[in-house]
C-alpha positions as CSV (number, residue, x, y, z in Angstrom):
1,X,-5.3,1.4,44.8
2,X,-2.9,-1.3,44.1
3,X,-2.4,-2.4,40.1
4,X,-4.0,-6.0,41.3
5,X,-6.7,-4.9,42.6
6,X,-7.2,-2.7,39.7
7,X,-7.1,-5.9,37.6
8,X,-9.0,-8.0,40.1
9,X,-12.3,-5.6,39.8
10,X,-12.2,-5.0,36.1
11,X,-11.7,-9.0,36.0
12,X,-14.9,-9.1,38.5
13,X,-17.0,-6.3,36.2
14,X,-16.0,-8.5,33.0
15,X,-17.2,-11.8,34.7
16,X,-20.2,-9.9,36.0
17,X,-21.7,-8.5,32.8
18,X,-20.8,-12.2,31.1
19,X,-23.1,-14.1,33.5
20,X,-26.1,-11.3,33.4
21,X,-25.4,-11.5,29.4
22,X,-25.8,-15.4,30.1
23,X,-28.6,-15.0,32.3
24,X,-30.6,-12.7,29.8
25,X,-29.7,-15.0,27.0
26,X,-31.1,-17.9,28.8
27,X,-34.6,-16.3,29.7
28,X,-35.1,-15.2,26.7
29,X,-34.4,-18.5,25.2
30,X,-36.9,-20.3,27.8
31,X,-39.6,-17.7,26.5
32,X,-39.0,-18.9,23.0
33,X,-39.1,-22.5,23.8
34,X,-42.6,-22.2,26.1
35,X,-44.1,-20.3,22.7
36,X,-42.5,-23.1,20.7
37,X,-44.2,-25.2,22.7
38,X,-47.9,-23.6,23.2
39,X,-47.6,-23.7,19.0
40,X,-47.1,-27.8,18.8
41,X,-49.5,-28.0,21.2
42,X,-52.2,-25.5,19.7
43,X,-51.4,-27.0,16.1
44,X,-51.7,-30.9,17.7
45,X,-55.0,-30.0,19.1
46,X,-56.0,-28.0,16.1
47,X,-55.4,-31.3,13.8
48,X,-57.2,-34.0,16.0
49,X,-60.2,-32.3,16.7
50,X,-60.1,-32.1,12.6
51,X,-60.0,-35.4,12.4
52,X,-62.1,-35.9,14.8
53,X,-64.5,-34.2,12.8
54,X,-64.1,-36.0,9.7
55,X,-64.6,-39.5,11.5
56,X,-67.7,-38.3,12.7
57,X,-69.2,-37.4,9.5
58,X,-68.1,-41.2,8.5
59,X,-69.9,-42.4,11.3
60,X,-73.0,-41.1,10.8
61,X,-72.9,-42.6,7.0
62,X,-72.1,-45.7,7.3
63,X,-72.9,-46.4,11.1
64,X,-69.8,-49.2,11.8
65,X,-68.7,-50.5,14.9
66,X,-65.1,-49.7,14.0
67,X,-65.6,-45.8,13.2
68,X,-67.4,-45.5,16.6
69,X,-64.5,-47.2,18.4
70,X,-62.3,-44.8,16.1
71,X,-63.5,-41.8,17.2
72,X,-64.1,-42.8,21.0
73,X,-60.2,-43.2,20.7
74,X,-59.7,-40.5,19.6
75,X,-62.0,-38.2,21.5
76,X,-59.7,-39.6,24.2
77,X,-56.3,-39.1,23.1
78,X,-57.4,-35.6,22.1
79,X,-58.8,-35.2,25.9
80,X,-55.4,-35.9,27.2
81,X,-54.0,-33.0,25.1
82,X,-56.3,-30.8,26.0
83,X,-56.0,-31.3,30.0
84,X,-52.3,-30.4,29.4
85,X,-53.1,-27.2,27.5
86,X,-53.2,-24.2,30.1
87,X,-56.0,-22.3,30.9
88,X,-57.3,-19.2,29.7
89,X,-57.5,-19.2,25.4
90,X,-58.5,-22.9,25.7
91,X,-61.0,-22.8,28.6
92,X,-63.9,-22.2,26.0
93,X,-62.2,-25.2,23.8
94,X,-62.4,-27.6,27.3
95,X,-66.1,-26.9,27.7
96,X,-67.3,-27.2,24.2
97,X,-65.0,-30.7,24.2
98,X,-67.5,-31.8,27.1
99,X,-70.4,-31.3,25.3
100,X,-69.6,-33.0,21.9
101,X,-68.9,-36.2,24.0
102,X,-72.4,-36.0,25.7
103,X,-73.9,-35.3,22.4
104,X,-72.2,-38.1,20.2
105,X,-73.7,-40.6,23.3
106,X,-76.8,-39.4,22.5
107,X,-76.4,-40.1,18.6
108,X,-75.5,-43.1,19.5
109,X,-78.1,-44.1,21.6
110,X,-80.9,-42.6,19.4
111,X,-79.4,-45.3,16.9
112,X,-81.6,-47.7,18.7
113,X,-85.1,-46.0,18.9
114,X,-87.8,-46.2,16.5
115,X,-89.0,-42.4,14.7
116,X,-85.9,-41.1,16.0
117,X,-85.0,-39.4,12.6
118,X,-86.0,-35.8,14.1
119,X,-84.1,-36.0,17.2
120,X,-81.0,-37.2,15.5
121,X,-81.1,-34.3,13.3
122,X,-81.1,-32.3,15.6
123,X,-78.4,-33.6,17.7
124,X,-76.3,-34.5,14.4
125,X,-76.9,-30.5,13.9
126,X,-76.1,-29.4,17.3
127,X,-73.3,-31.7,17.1
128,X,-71.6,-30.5,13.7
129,X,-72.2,-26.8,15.5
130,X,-69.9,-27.2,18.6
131,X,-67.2,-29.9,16.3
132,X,-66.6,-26.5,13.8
133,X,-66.7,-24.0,16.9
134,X,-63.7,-26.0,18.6
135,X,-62.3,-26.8,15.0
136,X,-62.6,-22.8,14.3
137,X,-61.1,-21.9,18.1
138,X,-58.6,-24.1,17.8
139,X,-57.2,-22.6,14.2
140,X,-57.7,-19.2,15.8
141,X,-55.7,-20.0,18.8
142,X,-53.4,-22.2,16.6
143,X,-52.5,-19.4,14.4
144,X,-52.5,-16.8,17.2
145,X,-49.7,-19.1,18.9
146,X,-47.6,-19.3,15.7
147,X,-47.6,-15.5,15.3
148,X,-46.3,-15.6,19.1
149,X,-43.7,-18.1,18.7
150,X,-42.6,-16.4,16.0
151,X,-42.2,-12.6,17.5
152,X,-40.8,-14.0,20.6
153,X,-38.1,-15.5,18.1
154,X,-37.4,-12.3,16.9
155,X,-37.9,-10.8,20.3
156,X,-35.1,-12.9,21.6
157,X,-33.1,-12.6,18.6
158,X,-33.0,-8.7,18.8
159,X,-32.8,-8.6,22.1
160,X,-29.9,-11.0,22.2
161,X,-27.8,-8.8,19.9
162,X,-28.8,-5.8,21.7
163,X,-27.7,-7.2,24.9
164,X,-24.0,-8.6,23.0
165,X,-24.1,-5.3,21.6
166,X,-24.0,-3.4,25.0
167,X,-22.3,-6.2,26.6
168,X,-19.1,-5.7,24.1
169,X,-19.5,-2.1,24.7
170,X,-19.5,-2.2,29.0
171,X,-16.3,-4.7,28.3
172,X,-14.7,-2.5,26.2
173,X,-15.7,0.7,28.6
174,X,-14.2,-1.5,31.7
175,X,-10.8,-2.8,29.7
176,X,-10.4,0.8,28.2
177,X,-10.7,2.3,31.7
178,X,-8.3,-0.2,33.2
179,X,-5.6,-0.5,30.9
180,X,-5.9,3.5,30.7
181,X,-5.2,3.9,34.4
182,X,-2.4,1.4,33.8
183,X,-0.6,2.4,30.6
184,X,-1.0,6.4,30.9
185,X,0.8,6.5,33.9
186,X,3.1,4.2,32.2
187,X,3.5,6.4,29.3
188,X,3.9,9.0,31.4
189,X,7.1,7.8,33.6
190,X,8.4,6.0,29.8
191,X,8.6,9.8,28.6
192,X,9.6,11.3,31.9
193,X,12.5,9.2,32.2
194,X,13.7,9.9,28.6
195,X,13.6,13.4,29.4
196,X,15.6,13.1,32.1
197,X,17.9,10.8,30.2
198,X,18.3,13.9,28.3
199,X,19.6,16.2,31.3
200,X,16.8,17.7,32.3
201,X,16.8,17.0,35.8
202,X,14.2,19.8,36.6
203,X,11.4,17.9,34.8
204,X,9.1,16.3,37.4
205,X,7.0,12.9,36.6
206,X,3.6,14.1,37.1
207,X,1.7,10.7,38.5
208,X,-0.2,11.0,42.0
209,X,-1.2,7.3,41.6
210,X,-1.0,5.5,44.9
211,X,0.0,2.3,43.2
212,X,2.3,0.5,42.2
213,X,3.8,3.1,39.3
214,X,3.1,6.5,41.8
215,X,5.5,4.5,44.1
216,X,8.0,4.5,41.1
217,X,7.5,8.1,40.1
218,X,8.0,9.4,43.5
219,X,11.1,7.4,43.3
220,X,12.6,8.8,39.7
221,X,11.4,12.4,41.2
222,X,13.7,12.1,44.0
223,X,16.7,10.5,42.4
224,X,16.6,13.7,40.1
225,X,16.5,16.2,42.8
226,X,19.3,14.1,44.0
227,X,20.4,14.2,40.8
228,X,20.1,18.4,40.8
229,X,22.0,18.6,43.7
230,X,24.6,16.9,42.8
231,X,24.9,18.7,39.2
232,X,24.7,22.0,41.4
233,X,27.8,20.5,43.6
234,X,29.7,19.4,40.7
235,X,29.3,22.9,38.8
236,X,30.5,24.3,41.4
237,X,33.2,22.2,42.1
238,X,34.4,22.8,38.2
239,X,33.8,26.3,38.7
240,X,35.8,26.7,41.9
241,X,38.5,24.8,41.0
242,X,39.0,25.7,37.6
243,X,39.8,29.4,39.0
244,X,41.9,28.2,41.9
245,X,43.3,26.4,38.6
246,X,44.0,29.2,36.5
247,X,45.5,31.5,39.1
248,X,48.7,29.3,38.6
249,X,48.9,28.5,35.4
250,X,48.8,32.3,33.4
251,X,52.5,33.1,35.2
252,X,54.1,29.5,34.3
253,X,52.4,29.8,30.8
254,X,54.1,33.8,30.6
255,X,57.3,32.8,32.4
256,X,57.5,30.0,30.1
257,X,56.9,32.3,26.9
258,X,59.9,34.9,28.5
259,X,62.2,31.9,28.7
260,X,61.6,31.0,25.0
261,X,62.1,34.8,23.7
262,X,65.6,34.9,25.8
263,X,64.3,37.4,28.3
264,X,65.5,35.7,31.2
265,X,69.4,34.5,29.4
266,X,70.7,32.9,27.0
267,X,69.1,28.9,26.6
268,X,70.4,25.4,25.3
269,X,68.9,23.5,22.6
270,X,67.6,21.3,24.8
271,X,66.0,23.9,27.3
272,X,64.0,25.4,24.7
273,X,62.8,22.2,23.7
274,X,61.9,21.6,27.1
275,X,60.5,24.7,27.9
276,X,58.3,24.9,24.6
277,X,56.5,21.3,25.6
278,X,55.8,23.1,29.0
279,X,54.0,25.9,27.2
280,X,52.0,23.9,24.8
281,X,50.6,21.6,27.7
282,X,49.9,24.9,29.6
283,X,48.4,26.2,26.8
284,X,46.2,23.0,26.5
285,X,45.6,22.8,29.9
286,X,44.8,26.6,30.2
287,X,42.5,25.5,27.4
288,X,40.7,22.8,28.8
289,X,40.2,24.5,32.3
290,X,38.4,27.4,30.1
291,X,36.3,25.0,28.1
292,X,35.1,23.8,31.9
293,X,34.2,26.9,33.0
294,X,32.4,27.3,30.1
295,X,30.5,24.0,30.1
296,X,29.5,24.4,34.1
297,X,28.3,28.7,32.5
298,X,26.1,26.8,29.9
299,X,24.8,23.9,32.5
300,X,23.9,26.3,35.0
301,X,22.4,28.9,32.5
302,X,25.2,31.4,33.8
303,X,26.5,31.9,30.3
304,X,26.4,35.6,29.6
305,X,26.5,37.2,25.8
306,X,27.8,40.5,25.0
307,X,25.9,41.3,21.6
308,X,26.1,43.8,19.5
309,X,24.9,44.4,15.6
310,X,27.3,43.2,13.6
311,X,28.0,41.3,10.0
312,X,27.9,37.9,9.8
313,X,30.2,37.6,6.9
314,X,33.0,39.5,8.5
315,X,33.0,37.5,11.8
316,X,33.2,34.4,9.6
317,X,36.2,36.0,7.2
318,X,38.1,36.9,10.2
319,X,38.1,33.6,12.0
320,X,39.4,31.9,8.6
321,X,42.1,34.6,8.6
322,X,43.2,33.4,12.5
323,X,42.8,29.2,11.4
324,X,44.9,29.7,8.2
325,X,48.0,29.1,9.8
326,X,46.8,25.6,11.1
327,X,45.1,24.9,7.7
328,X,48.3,25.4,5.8
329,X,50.4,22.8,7.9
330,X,48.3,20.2,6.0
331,X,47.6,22.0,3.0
332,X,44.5,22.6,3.5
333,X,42.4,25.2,1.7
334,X,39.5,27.1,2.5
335,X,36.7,27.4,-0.3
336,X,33.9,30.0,0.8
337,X,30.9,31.2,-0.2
338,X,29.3,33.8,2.0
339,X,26.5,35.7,0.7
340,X,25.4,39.4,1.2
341,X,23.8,38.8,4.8
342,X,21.8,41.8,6.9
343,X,23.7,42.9,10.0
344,X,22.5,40.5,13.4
345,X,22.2,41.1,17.0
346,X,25.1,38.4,18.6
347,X,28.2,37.8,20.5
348,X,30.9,38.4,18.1
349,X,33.7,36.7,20.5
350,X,31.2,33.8,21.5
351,X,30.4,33.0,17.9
352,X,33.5,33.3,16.7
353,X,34.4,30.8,19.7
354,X,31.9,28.3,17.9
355,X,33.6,28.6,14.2
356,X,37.3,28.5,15.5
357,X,35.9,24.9,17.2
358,X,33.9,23.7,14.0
359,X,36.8,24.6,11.7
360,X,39.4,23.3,14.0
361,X,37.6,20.2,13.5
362,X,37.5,20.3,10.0
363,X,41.2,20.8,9.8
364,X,41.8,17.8,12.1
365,X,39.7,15.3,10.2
366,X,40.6,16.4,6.8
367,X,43.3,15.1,4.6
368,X,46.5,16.9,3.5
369,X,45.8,18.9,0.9
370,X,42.4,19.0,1.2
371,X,39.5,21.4,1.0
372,X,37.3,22.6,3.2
373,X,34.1,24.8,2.2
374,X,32.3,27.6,4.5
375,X,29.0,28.7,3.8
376,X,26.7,31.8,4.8
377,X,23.5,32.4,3.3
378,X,20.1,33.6,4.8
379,X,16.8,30.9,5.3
380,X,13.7,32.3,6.0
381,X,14.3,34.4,9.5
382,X,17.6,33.0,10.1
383,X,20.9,32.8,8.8
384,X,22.8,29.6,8.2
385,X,26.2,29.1,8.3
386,X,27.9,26.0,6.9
387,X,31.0,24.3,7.4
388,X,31.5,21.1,5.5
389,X,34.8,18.6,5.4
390,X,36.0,15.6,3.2
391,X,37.1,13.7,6.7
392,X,35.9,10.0,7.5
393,X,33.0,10.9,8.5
394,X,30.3,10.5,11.2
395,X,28.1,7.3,11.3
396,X,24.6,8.3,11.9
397,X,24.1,6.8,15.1
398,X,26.9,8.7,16.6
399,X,25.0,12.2,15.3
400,X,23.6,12.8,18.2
401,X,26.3,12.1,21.0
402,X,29.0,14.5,19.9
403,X,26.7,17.7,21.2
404,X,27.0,16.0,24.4
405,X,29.7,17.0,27.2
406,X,33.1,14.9,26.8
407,X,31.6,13.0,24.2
408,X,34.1,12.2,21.8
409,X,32.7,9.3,19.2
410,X,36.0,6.6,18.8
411,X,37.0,5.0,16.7
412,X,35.3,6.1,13.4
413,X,35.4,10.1,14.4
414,X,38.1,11.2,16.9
415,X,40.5,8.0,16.6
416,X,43.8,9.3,17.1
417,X,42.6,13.3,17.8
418,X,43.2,15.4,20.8
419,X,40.2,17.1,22.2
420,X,38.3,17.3,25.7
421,X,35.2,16.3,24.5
422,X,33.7,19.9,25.4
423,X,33.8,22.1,22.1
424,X,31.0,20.6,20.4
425,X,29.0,20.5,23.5
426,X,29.7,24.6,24.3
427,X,29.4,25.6,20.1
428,X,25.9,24.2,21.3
429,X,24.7,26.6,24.3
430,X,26.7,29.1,23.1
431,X,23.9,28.7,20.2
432,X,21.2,27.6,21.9
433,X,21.7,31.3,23.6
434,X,21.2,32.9,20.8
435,X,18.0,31.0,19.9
436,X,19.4,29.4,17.1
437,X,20.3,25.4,16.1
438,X,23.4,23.5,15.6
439,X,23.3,20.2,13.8
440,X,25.8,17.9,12.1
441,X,24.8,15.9,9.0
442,X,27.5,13.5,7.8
443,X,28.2,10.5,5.2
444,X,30.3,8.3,6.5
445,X,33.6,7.6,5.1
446,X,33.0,10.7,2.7
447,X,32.8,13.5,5.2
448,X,30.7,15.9,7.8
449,X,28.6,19.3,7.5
450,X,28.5,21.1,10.7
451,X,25.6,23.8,10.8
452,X,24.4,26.4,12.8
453,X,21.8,28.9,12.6
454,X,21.5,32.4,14.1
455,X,18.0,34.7,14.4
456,X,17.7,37.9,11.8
457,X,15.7,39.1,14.6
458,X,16.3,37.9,18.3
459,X,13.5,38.0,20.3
């Protein structure tokens, strides 16, 4: 289902449960108001038969023409009332309202007879008897209306916040179901795509949504497969032609050493200066095309270790012993601290591969007569080896690109340096093959700590 059509039925749900909220709202309202109004009328009847009552009794005292016209009035304006009250409660009030008219003509007319003083007590008596029935009905059914209107008040009222109550809750059920179709599938292809961003081109972006996004995850999963296969081609492309590469370059790079030693005659000044700048760049080139090979090993998990249990401390003392030469061109010294470590299960050539690249660094970006510090110490199942320079540093959003291949982070870190952009990136899954971290912390303008852990105990 399409992400509109999505939104157009939670839309129609939401509109939905607002008019049936509106709907329930209003009946209970028009309940209210039909209690509201049987109480005005039950209370209006309730006080003109009252009154009704009372000019009666002033009537029958003082026997004027006005207070009969009175009460004929209203006995009729009460009538009218009444014939608008519905039936049922006040069908006993209608009959007995009857009767006291009958009975007040017949006071009346008894007025005019002579020893009529027997009958008109009577009637004056029956009359009085049906005036306080309907007085006392109409209380009853006046206060019995008022209790109504008043609990279907508070009917209405709790059933009105009930209703809001589950109203608010079905909205928030239909927006929380919606935007979770939406925004989960969203989330996921947001962190699928950063994982990818990362290299991992075998992660697949689980969404089986035929919308709108599923369309767009099928499309990220198959630009990483083409992605994959064209990693695959290009490792194999590095691989194949850095050998095809090296097959010509170890007899230049030994003809080119014989030549310098005099093994082939007797050379100028200027032929050894020649020939020495054509070993050096075969040498770097020779270099870079095993860096390569190395980097495609590490991409395509082919990178093989040859472990064996070994010291630490003695892998780290002979590498400084191999980098001193370079070290003293700039007058650099080494200042280490390696503790008393317990022999480790690792790749002496590889690791010793990782520290000739982290102190080769160290000696680049540090100043003549400078220091450098290498650390060893063991923390917690690992050991940690440290190796810290006073160079110009590493600003901290740059921390995280030089692991990556031919990164090299210009102007503030490699300005003016040599390098291929690999080392850092191979010290790395040379590591990560071990099951240990690398990580570089840095201050910038004040130097870098390059750091690497290896397992006590590989698993």
């Amino acid at each position: 289902m399409k992400i509109k059509a999505r939104l157009l039925i939670g839309a129609g749900i939401s509109i939905s449960l607002v008019l049936l909220f509106s709907l329930m709202v209003y009946v209970s309202f028009n309940e209210v108001a039909e209690e509201n109004e049987r109480e005005l009328t039950a209370h209006e009847i309730h006080k003109t038969v009252s009154e009704l009552d009372i000019i009666m009794y002033e009537y029958l005292t003082y026997r004027e023409e006005r207070m009969l016209q009175q009460w004929n009035s209203k006995y009729d304006s009460t009538a009218e009332i009444i014939e608008k009250a519905p039936e049922g409660e006040w069908k006993v009030i209608k009959l007995n309202y009857d009767d006291l008219k009958e009975l007040f003509s017949k006071i009346t007319a008894n007025y005019e007879k002579e020893d009529n003083s027997e009958l008109e007590e009577r009637l004056v008596a029956e009359f009085l008897i049906k005036s306080h029935a309907i007085i006392s009905d109409s209380s009853t059914i006046a206060e019995e209306a008022y209790n109504n209107a008043i609990l279907a008040q508070k009917t209405a009222n709790n059933s009105m916040v009930i209703t809001f109550i589950i109203l608010v809750v079905a909205l928030m059920g239909v927006s929380l179901y919606t935007a979770r179709r939406i925004t989960e599938p969203l989330y996921k292809l947001a962190k699928g795509t950063k994982i990818i961003g990362k290299g991992d081109l075998k992660h697949v972006i689980d969404i089986k949504s035929r919308d709108e996004i599923g369309e767009l995850a099928s499309a990220f999963n198959q630009m990483t497969n083409d992605l994959k296969e064209l990693d695959i081609l290009k490792t194999q492309f590095l691989t194949t032609t850095s050998h095809e590469l090296k097959t010509p370059i170890t007899p230049i790079i030994i003809q080119s050493q014989m030549l310098l030693e005099g093994s082939l005659g007797h050379l100028t000044k200027k032929q050894k200066k020649s020939a020495d700048i054509i070993l050096r760049n075969m040498e770097h080139l020779n270099k870079l095309i095993s860096d390569i090979l190395d980097i495609s090993k590490i991409q395509s998990a082919r990178l093989k270790l040859v472990s064996s249990k070994a010291q630490i401390g003695v892998c780290i003392k002979e590498t400084i012993e191999n980098m001193k030469p370079a070290a003293n061109q700039k007058k650099i010294i080494f200042i280490t601290k390696i503790a008393a470590l317990p022999k480790i299960t690792f790749d002496k050539g590889r690791i010793e591969q990782v520290l000739t690249n982290l102190i080769n660094n160290a000696i680049k970006f540090t100043p003549e007569k400078g220091k450098i510090m290498i650390e060893s110490a063991k923390q917690g199942d690992s050991i940690i080896v440290k190796v810290k320079d006073i160079g110009m540093g590493i600003k901290k959003e740059n921390l995280n690109k030089i692991f990556k291949p031919f990164a090299q982070v210009a102007p503030s870190y490699a300005i003016n340096q040599k390098g291929t952009g690999l080392g850092l990136a191979i010290c790395k899954g040379i590591i990560g093959k071990h099951g240990g971290k690398i990580w570089a912390e840095s201050t910038f303008g004040k130097g870098s700590t390059f750091s690497f852990t290896l397992p006590i105990k590989r698993r």
